[in-house]
N, C-alpha and C positions, 0 to 999 in steps of 0.2 A: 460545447459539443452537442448535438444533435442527436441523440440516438434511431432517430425515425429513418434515420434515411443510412443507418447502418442495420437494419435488419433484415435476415433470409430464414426461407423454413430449409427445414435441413435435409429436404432434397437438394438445394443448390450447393449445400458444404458436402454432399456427396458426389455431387458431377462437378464439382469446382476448386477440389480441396487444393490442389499447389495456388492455383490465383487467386481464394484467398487467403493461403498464408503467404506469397508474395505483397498481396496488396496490406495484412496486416503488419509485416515487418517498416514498409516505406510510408504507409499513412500513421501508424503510429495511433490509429484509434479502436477501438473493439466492436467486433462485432456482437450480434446477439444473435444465437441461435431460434428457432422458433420449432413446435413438434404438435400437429394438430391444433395453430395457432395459437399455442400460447407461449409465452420464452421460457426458454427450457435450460439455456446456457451461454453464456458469454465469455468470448474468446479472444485474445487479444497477445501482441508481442512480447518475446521473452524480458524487453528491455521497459515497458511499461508496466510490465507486472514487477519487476526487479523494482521500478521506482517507489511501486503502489506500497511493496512489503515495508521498503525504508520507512517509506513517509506514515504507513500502521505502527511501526516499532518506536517511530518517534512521537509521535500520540501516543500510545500508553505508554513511554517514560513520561510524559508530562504530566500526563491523567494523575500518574502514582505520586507525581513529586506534590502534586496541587493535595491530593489526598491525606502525602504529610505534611504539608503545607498546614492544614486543617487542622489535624489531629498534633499539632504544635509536635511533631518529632523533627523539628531541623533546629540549626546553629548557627547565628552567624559565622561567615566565614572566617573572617580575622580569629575568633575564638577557635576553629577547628583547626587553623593554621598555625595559632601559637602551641594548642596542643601536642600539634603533629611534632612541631622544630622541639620543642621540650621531651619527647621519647627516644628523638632520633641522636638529643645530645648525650644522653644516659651511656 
């Protein structure tokens, strides 16, 4: 993805504001705002941001698991499984 050739100053998201939220729903790419040329903000579809949040939530579960990973807090599975079936037959 190219960002250069999705950039506007934000005069044009003020005279263009429906085409481009049309054109960000069907492209599917983000644009970057611009404000005395510098970027200022980046905009982009409800359905690429939806994606972006999953795929953050799923980085930090791994981040934390690599962490205990580390910090030796995990168990083999088989051992947490015989555990579990051993409470559950009480």
């Amino acid at each position: 993805m190219k960002y250069f050739q999705q950039i506007k100053p934000i005069s044009y998201l003020k005279a263009h504001a429906a085409e481009i939220v049309r054109n960000l729903s069907e492209q599917g790419e983000p644009l970057v705002i611009t404000q005395n040329g510098e970027a200022k903000v980046v905009m982009q579809d409800i359905a690429s941001y939806e994606q972006m949040q999953e795929t953050m939530a799923m980085l930090k579960i791994l981040a934390l698991g690599n962490k205990q990973i580390e910090a030796g807090e995990v168990q083999p599975a088989g051992k947490v499984i015989q555990a579990l079936k051993a409470k559950t037959s009480l």
